[in-house]
Every structure is written in C-alpha cells, then in structure tokens.
C-alpha beads as a LAMMPS data file, in Angstrom:
LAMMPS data file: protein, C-alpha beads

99 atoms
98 bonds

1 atom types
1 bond types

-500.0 500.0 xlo xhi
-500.0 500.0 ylo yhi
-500.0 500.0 zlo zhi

Masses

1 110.0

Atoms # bond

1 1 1 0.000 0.000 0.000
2 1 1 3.191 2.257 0.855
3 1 1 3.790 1.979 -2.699
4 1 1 0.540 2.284 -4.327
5 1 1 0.256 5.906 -2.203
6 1 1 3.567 6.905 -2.973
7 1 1 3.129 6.314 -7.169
8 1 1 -0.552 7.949 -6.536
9 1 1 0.709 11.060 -4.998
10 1 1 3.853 11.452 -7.686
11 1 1 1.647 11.014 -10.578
12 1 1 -1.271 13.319 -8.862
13 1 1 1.804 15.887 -8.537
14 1 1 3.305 15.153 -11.901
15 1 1 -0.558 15.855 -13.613
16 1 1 -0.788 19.012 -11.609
17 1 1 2.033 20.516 -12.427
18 1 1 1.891 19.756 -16.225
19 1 1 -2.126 20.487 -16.327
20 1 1 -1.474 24.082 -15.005
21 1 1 1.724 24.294 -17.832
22 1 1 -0.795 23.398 -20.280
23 1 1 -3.566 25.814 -18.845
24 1 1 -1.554 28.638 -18.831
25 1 1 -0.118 28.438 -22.404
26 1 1 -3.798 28.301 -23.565
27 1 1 -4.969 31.289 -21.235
28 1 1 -5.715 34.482 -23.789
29 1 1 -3.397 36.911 -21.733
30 1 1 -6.340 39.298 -21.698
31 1 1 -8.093 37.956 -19.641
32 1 1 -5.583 37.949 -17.288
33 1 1 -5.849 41.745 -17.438
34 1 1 -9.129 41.930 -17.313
35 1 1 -8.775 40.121 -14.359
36 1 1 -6.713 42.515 -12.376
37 1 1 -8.986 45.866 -13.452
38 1 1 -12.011 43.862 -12.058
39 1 1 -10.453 43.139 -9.012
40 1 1 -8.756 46.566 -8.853
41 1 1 -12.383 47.791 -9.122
42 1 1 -13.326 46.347 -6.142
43 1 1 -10.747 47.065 -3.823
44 1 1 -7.957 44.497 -4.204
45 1 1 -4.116 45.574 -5.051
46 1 1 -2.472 44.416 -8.228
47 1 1 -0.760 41.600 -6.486
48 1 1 -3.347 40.456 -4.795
49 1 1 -5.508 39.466 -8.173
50 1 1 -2.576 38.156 -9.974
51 1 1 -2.331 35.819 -6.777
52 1 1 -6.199 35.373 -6.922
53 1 1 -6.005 34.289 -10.798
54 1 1 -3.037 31.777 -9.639
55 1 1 -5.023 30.727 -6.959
56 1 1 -8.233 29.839 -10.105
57 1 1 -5.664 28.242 -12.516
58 1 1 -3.572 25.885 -9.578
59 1 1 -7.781 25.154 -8.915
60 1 1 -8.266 24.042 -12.200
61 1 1 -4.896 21.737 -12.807
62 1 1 -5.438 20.128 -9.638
63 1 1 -9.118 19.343 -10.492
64 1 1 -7.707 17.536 -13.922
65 1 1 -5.315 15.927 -12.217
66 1 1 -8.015 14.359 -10.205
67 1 1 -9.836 13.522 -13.161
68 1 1 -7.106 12.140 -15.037
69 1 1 -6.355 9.832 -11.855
70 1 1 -9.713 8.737 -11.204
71 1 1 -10.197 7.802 -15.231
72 1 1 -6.799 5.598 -14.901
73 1 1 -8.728 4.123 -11.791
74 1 1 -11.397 3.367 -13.545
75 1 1 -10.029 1.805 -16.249
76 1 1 -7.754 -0.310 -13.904
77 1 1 -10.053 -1.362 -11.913
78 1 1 -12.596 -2.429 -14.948
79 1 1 -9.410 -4.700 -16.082
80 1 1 -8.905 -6.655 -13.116
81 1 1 -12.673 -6.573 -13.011
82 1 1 -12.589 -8.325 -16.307
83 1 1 -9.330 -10.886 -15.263
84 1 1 -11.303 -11.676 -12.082
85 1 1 -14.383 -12.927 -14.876
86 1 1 -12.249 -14.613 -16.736
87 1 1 -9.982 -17.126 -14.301
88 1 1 -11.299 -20.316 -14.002
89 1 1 -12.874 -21.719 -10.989
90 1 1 -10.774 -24.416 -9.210
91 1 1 -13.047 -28.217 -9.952
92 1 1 -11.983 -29.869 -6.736
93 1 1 -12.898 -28.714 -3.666
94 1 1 -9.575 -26.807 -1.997
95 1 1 -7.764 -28.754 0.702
96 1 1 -7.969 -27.793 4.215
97 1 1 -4.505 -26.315 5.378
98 1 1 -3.525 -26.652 9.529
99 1 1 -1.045 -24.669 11.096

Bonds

1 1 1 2
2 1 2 3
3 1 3 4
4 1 4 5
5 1 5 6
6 1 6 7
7 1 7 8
8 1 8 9
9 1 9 10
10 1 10 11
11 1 11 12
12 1 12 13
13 1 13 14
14 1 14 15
15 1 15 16
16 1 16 17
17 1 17 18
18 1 18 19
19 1 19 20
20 1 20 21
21 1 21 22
22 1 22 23
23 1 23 24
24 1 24 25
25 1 25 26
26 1 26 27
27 1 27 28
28 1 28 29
29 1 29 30
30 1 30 31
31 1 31 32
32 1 32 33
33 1 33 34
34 1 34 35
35 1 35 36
36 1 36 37
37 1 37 38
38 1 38 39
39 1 39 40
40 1 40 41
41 1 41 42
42 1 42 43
43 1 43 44
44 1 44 45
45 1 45 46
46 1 46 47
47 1 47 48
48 1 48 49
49 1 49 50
50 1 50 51
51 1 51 52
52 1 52 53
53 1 53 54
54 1 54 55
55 1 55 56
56 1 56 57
57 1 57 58
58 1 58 59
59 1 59 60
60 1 60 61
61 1 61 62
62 1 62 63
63 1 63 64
64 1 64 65
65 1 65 66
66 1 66 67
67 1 67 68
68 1 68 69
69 1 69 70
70 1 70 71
71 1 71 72
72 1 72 73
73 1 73 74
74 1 74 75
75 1 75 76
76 1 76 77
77 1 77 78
78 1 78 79
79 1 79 80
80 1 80 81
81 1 81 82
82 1 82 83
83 1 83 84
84 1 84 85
85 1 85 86
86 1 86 87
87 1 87 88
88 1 88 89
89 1 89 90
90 1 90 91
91 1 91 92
92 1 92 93
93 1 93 94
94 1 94 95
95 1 95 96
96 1 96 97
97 1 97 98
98 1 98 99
C-alpha cells in the first residue's frame, strides 16, 4: 500500500504541475488583465488578483489531475474486473490447510 500511495501522490503531482503548464499556455493573456482591473475595481491591489487568478488556474490543474487519476482508476479497476471474470474456478474442492 506504501507503494501504491507513494506512485498515486507522484503522478497526482506530476498531472498538476503539467495540467497548469498546459492551462496557462492556452490562457488568452487578456483575460488575465481583465482580471486585475475587475479586481482593482473592487478594492484588491495588483498583487493580490494576480495571486487570486493563480489561486483559479492551480484550482483548475489540480481538479484535472483528479480527473485524469480517477479515469486511470477506472479503467484499472474495470481490467482486473474483467481478469477476475475470466480465471477459471478451481473443480476440486480446496484442501484444508492446519497450522
């Protein structure tokens, strides 16, 4: 299980990291901008928006990292789903094993 957590939490981080890459060399830089005058208009600094809009995109690759891991899930678990249908059931009874 030590395992299993510690590949699930590298790939969770790996998926983050390259989902908010991905997010932010798709992001029109506009609205970025716009971003900041809105929040500007309503009483927040400069830095404080571009931290807000950081805050919205980390959000966002995090939540398709989830959904990336929970479709691999899926899909695993469907195949051993599928093996466990498959394998043959023993014809003779099992034998009784004593400590």
């Amino acid at each position: 299980m030590a395992v299993g957590a510690s590949v699930t939490q590298t790939y969770w981080e790996h998926m983050t990291k390259y989902n908010r890459a991905e997010l932010v060399a798709v992001v029109d830089p506009t609205i970025a901008h716009e971003l900041t005058l809105k929040a500007a208009a309503i009483g927040f600094s400069p830095e404080r928006s571009r931290f807000l809009y950081s805050g919205l995109v980390d959000g966002q690759a995090v939540m398709l990292a989830t959904n990336d891991f929970y479709a691999g899930a899926t899909l695993l678990m469907l195949g051993l789903i599928a093996l466990a249908w498959i394998i043959r059931r023993p014809r003779a009874p099992l034998k009784a094993v004593a400590h």
